[in-house]
C-alpha positions as CSV (number, residue, x, y, z in Angstrom):
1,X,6.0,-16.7,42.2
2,X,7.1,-19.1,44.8
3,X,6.5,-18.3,48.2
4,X,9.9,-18.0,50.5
5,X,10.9,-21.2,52.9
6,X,10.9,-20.0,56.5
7,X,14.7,-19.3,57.2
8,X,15.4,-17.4,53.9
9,X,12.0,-15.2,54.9
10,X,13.5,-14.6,58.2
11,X,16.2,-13.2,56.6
12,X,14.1,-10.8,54.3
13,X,12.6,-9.8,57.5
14,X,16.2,-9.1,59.5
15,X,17.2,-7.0,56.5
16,X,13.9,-4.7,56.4
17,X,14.9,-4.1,59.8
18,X,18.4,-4.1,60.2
19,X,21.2,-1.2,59.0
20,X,25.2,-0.6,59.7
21,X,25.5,0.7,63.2
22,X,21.9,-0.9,64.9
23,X,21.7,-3.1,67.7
24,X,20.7,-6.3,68.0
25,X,20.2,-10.0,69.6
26,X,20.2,-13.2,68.9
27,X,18.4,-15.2,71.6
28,X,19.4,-18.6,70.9
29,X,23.4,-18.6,69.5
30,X,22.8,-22.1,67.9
31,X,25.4,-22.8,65.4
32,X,26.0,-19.6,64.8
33,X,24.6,-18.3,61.7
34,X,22.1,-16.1,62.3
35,X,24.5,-14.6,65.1
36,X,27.1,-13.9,62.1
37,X,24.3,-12.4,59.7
38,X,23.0,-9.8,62.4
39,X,27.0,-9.2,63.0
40,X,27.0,-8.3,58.8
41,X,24.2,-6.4,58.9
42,X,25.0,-4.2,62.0
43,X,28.5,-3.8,60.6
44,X,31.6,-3.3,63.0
45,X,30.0,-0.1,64.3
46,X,26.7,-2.2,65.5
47,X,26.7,-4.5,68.3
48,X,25.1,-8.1,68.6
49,X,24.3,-9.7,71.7
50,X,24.0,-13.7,71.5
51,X,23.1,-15.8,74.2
52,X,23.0,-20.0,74.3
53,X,22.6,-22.6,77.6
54,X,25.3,-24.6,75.6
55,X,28.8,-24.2,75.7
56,X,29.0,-26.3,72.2
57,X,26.6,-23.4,70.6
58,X,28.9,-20.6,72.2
59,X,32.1,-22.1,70.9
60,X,30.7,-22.8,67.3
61,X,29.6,-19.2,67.3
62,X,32.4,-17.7,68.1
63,X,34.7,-19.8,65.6
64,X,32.3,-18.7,63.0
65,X,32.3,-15.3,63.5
66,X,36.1,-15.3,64.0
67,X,36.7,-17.3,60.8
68,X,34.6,-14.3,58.8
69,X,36.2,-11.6,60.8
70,X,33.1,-10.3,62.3
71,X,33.5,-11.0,66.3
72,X,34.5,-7.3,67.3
73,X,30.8,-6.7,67.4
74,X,29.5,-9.4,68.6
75,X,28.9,-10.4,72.7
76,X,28.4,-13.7,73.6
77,X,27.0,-14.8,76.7
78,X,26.2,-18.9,77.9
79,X,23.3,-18.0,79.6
80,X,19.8,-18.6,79.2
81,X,18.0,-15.5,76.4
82,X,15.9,-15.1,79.9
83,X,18.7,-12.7,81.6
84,X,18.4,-10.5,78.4
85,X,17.5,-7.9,80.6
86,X,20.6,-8.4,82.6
87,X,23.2,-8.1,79.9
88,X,22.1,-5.5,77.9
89,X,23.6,-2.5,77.9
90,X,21.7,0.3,79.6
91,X,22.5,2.7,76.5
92,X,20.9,-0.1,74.3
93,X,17.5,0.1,76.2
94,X,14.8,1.0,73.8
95,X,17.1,1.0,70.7
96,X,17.5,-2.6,69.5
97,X,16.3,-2.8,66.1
98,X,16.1,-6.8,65.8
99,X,16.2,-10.1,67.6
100,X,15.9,-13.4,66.4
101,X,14.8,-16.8,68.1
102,X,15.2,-20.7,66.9
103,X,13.3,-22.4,69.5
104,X,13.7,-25.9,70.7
105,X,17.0,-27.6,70.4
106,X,20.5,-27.3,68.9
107,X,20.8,-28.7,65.6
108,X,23.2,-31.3,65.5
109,X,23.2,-31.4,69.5
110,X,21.6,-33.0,72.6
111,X,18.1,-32.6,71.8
112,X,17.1,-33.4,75.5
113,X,18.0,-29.8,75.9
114,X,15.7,-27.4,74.6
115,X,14.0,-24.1,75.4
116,X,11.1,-23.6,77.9
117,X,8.6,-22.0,77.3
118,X,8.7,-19.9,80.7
119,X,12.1,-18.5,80.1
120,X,11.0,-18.2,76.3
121,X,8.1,-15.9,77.0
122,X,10.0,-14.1,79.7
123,X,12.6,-13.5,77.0
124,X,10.2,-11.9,74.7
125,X,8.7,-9.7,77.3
126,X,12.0,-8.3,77.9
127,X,13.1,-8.0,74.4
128,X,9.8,-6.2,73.3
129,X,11.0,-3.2,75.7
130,X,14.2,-3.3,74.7
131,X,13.1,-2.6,71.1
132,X,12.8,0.7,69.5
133,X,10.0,2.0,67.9
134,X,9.7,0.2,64.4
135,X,11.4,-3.0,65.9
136,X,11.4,-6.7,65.1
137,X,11.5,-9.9,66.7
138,X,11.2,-12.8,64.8
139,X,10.7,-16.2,66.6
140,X,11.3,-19.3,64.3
141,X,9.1,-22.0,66.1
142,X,9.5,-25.8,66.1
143,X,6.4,-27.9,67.1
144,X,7.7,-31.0,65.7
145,X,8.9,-32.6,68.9
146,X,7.1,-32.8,72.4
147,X,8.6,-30.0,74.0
148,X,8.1,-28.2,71.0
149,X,4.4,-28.0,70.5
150,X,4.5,-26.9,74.1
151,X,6.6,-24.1,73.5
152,X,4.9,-23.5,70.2
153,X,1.4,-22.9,71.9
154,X,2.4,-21.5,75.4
155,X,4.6,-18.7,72.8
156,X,1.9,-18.2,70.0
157,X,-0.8,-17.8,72.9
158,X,1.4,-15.2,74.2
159,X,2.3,-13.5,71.0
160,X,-1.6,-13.6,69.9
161,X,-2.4,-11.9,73.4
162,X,-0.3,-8.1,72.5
163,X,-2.3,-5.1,72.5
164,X,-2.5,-4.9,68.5
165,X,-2.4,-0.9,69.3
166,X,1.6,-1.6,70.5
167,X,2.5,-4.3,68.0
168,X,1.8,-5.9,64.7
169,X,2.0,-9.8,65.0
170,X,2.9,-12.1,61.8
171,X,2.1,-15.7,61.8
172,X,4.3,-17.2,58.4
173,X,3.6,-20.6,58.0
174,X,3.2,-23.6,55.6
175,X,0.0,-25.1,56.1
176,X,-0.2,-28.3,53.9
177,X,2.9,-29.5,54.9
178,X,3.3,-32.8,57.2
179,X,5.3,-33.5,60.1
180,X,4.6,-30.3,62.0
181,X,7.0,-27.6,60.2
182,X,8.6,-24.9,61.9
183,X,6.8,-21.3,61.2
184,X,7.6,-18.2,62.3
185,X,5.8,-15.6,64.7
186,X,7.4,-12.0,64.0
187,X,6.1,-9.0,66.0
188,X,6.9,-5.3,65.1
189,X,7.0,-2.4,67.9
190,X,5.1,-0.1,66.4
């Protein structure tokens, strides 16, 4: 057996929790390719929300899901994942059924930007209401730049601190690797 790298097992997790007609977010747009599997897996009778602070990350996402003919679905918002709360749709208050997170910066883009951990963590709080019962949230974390291991303790901290009665917390991570791998923290609503 080999054990799954961390984006493909992020992907085993969205589809555990994701069916046609479910709601869901992607917190950080990026190139667009988690944005466009949530809009697959919700089908065109789902609804994705995606939110970026870059322009670059909104426009790359939106070609790619226009390209494979899955934008109807799909709202995209430049804005930081911390007004979450303020672009949800009231109806989809306690029913989102995933959200995803790639923390730090955009691939391929100006790495001086990157997420905070403030508006990270504020994010998080705001999606684990927004879940429904049986909800995930997967955050893919990236210690391997300064900012990073900032955000990556600041987040973990936070994630290790949930009343284990509410939520199940995952930690999925390669341990004997070098150059300080990105791992994922996924928490379940229970």
């Amino acid at each position: 057996m080999t054990l799954q790298r961390i984006l493909p097992f992020t992907r085993t997790l969205l589809e555990s929790a994701l069916t046609k007609g479910d709601i869901a977010i992607d917190g950080t747009c990026g190139n667009g390719h988690d944005t466009l599997f949530l809009a697959e897996s919700v089908g065109k009778s789902g609804k994705v929300y995606g939110f970026d602070i870059q322009q670059d990350a909104i426009k790359s996402t939106e070609k790619r899901l226009i390209d494979a003919e899955q934008s109807s679905q799909v709202s995209l918002f430049h804005d930081s994942h911390a007004a979450i709360n303020h672009k949800i749709h009231p109806k989809h208050a306690g029913n989102v059924s995933a959200a995803i997170f790639n923390l730090g910066y955009l691939p391929g883009g100006d790495k001086s930007i990157v997420t905070k951990p403030e508006e990270t963590i504020q994010a998080v709080t705001d999606i684990l209401q927004l879940l429904r019962s049986g909800g995930l949230l997967i955050l893919v974390i990236y210690p391997g730049h300064p900012e990073g291991k900032i955000e990556s303790e600041k987040v973990t901290e936070y994630a290790t601190s949930l009343n284990q009665s509410d939520y199940q917390v995952l930690k999925y991570q390669f341990i004997n690797q070098i150059n300080d791998p990105p791992y994922i923290v996924a928490i379940s609503k229970k």
